[in-house]
N, C-alpha and C positions, 0 to 999 in steps of 0.2 A: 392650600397648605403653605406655611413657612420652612422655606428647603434652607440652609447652608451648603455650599458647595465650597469644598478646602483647596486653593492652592493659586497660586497669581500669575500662571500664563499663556500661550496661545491656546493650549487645549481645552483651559480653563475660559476662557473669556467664548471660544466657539458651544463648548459645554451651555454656559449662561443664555448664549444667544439662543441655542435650541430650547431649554428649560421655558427662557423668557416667553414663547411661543404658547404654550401650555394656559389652557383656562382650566387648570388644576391649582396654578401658582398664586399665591396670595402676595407673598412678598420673599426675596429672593436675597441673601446675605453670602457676599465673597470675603473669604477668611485667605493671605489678607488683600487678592486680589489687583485689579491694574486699572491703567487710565479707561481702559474699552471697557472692561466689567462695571467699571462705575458708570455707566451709560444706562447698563440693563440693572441692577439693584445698587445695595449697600455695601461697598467696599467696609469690613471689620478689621482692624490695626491687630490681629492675632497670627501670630507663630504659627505654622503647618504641624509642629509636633507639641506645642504647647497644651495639651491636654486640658490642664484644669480651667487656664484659660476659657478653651471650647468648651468645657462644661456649661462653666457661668453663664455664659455667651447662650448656651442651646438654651437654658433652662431660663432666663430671663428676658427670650424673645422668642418661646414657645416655640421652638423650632419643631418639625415634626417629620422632616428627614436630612438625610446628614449624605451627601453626596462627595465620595474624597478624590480629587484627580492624581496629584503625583503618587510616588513610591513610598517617600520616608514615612509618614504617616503611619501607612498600612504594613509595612517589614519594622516599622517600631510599637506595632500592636492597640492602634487607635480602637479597633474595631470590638478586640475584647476590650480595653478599658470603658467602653461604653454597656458592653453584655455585664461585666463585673459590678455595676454602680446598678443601685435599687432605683438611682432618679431618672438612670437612662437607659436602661437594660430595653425598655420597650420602642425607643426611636429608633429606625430603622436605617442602617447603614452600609452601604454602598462600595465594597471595597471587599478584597477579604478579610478572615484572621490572619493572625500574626503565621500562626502552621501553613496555610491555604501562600499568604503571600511568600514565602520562601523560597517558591516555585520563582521568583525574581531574585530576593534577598540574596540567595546562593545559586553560583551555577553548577556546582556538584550536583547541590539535592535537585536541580530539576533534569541534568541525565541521568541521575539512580530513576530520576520517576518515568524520564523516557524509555530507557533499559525496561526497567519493571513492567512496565505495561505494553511493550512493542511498537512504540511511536518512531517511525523514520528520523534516525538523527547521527549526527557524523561520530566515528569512533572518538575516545577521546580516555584523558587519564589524570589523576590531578595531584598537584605536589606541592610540598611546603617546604622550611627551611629544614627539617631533621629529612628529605628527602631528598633534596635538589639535586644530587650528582644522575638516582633517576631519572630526574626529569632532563638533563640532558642527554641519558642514554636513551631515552625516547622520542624525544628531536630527532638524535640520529638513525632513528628508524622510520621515520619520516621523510614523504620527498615535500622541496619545497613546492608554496610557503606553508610559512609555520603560522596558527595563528597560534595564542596565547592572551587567555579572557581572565581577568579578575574574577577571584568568584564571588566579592560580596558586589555591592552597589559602589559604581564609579560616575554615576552621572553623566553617561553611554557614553561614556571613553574609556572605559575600562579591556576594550579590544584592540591588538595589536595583530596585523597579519602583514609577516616578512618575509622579505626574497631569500635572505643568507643565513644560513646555520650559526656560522658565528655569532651574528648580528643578534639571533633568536638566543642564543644562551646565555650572553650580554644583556641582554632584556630581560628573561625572566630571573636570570639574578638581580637586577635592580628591581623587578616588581617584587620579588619575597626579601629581598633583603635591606634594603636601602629603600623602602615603603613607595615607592615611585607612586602606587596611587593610595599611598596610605593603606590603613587595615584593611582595606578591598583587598589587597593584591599577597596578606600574608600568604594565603592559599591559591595558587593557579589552576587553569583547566588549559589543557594543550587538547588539540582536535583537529584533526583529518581535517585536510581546506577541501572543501568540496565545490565544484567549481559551475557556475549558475547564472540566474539570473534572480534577486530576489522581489518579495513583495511581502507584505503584511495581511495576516488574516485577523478578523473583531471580534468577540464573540461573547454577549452579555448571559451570564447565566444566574440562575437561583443554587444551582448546586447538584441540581438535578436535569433541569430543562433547560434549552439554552435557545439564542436567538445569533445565528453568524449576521453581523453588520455587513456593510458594503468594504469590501479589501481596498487595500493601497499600496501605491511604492513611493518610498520618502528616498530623499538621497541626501546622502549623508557627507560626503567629500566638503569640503571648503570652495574648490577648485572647480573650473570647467572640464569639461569630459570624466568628472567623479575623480578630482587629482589633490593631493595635500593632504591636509590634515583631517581625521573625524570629526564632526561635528554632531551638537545635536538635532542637526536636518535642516538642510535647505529648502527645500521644497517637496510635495507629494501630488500626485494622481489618483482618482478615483472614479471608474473602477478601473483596476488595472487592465492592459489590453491583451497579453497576451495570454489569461485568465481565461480559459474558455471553460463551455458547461462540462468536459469532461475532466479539465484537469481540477476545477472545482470537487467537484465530486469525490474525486480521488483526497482530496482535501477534507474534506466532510468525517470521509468511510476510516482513512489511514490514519488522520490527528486529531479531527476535532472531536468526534465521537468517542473514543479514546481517551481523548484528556480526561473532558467531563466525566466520563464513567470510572475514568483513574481517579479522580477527584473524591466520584464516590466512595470507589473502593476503600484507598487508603482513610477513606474519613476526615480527608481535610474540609474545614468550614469556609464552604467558599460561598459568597453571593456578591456578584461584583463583572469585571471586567476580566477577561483572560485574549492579551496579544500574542500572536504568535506569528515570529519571526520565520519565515519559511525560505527556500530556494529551491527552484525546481532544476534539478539535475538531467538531463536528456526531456522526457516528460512526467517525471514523477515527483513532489514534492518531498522535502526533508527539514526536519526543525533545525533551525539555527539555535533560538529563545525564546525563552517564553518571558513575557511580562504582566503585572499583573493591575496593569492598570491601561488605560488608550494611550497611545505613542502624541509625540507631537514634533512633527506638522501634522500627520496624522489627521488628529483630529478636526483640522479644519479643513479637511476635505469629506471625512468620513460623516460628520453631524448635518451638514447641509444637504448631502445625499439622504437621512431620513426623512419621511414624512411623519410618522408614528407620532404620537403625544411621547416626549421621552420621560419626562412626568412623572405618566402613568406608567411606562413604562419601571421606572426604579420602585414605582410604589409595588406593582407586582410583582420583583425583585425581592423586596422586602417581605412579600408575603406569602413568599414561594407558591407562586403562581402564574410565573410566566411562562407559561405555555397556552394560559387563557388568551394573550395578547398578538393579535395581529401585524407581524412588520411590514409595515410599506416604503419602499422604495422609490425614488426619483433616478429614473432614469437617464439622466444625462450626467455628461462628466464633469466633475467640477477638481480643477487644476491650484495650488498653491505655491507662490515663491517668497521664501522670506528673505526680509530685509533684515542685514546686521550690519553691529556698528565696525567700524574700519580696526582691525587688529582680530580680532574675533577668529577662531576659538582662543587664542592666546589673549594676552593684555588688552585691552581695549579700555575707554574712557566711557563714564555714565557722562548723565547730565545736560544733552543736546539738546536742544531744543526741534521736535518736531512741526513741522509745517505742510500745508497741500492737505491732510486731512479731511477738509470738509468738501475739498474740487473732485472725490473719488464717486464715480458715476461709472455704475453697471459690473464693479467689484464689493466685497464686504471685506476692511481691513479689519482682520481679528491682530487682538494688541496681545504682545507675546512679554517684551521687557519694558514697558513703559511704569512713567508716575507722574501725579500734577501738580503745578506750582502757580498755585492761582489760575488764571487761564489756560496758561501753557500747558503742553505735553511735552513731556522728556522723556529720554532714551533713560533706562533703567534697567538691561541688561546686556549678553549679545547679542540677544537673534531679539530683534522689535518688531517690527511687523511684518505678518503675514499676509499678504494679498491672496484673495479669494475667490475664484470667479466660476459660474457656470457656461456651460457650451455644450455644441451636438458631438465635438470632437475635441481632445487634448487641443489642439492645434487653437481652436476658437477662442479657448477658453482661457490658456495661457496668454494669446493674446492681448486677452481683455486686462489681465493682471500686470500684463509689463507695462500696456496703456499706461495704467493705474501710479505703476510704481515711478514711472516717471516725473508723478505731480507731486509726491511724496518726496520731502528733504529733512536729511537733517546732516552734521558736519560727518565725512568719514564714510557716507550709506557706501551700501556696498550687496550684492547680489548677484546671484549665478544666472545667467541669460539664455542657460541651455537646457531648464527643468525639462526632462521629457527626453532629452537628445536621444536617447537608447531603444526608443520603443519603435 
């Protein structure tokens, strides 16, 4: 079959690389994709929300499923404007609806949905500008820190978690008033800092049946020992170690069983991905967030740990019938460190030229911001490549990626040398 998969980076290009595996694939189109993705099919010059676009696009290269990676996409209702159209209603897509995705879109509506269904999740309350001076009296009913979450989409930085009171009501005035992260932040969610260790749970369902992927811990810091600034992740683990069968379990029985069945309940249309952001508190798991698509670096630990046809996997997805499908597992652990360009998460320059590329032996670099200029590879956003490697232990496996990343140049590289330091 001819799949589209929507969106241009690390997750996407590991996305492709698993796809590409598939003797279901016929031909394989990235909408609008990066230098790695063009490797495994056809990079397509199309917008991630430009709709009509993706129409033309499915319907003139007989596409015959539609696989979407990022957020905007699916919180901008891709999924019904394809159910809504007579030429597309029957292609099958990979994502939820616009209701189903909200569960990211906003992070109110996904604690009213954790409230509502009894999902372990930290206290929390949410305020805008006709309410602000509450929101400071609820600060101060708070010990530190405070966090303080946007509640639309920020392009995971929409989270602030600080030591001083002051500091926190100085904050959430610039997040509702002075748009600090733009219309994300008209509305805030303040919540109980619950104090942990986190990691990421996967979990592909039809809407009904669902399949937990292999878990990870991504790290998000800028900085050595997790210090600086948020970013969208340096590096990730999989599977995590301190994840054993019983706090698994506990995971299963308290969230994921729950979500799905909240899912049903409320009637949202989901068929797609469901992330969730966990922390285990002493030993017991608690939702941080939920997102509604695979994380990234995430991904590029989480895909090379299946064995499964992922293929088939989404076709069954599509045709709510995954529970007919078998998930298999690779058991060993495979470790990611990304590379970004010097300034990153703040200012940083495109346009570097990448080198060492073709010397990477016993790694798989998945391309997260890159583009090409005739031969060349270019750096084309902040976080560029992700090095990828398996081993019997975190420790092997990393190893083999820093190997890696040392052969890899371009002006400004830049990468944390401590992925894993905490475990």
């Amino acid at each position: 079959m001819n799949v589209l998969l929507i969106g241009s980076g690390g997750r996407e290009h590991a996305l492709s690389w698993k796809m590409a595996q598939s003797p279901k694939l016929d031909k394989l189109f990235i909408a609008p994709g990066n230098a790695g993705t063009a490797l495994l099919g056809e990079n397509v010059p199309i917008k991630e929300t430009d709709f009509d676009a993706i129409k033309a696009f499915v319907l003139d290269n007989n596409v015959q499923l539609v696989v979407v990676g990022p957020e905007a996409p699916l919180v901008a209702g891709i999924h019904d404007f394809f159910l809504a159209d007579a030429d597309l209603k029957n292609i099958p897509v990979i994502g939820p609806q616009k209701a189903g995705a909200e569960l990211e879109g906003s992070k109110e509506f996904a604690k009213e949905f954790m409230m509502r269904h009894n999902i372990p999740t930290a206290a929390y309350q949410s305020f805008h500008a006709g309410n602000l001076d509450e929101g400071y009296t609820f600060l101060e009913s708070l010990k530190a820190p405070y966090v303080l979450k946007a509640d639309g989409l920020a392009a995971g930085k929409g989270v602030l978690i600080i030591e001083d009171l002051e500091e926190a009501k100085r904050e959430l005035r610039s997040m509702i008033m002075d748009n600090k992260f733009g219309s994300a932040g008209a509305k805030v969610v303040i919540e109980e800092f619950l104090s942990g260790i986190e990691m990421s749970c996967f979990v592909l369902t039809d809407g009904k049946s669902y399949k937990i992927l292999p878990n990870a811990k991504d790290y998000k810091r800028i900085g050595e020992g997790d210090t600086g600034l948020n970013t969208g992740g340096m590096g990730a683990i999989s599977p995590v170690p301190f994840a054993d069968a019983e706090f698994l379990q506990k995971v299963e029985d308290r969230i994921v069983r729950p979500t799905v069945e909240g899912i049903q309940k409320d009637e949202l249309p989901y068929k797609g991905f469901v992330f969730i952001g966990l922390i285990r508190v002493g030993n017991d798991p608690f939702v941080i967030e939920y997102n509604v698509r695979l994380g990234d670096p995430e991904t590029e630990v989480v895909m090379p740990r299946i064995k499964s046809d992922m293929v088939e996997m989404f076709q069954m997805v599509g045709e709510g019938r995954l529970d007919e499908v078998e998930l298999e597992l690779d058991p060993r652990t495979v470790c990611t460190v990304m590379m970004v360009s010097g300034g990153y998460p703040e200012a940083y320059e495109k346009g570097k030229e990448i080198t060492g590329l073709k010397d990477i032996r016993n790694s798989i670099a998945f391309h997260a911001g890159t583009t090409t200029d005739g031969d060349k590879v270019l750096t084309n956003g902040g976080r560029v490549i992700a090095m990828t490697s398996y081993g019997n232990n975190p420790e092997e496996a990393l190893a083999k990626s820093y190997t890696n990343l040392e052969k890899v140049n371009f002006d400004k590289k830049y990468y944390r040398g401590d992925i894993g330091f905490d475990l």
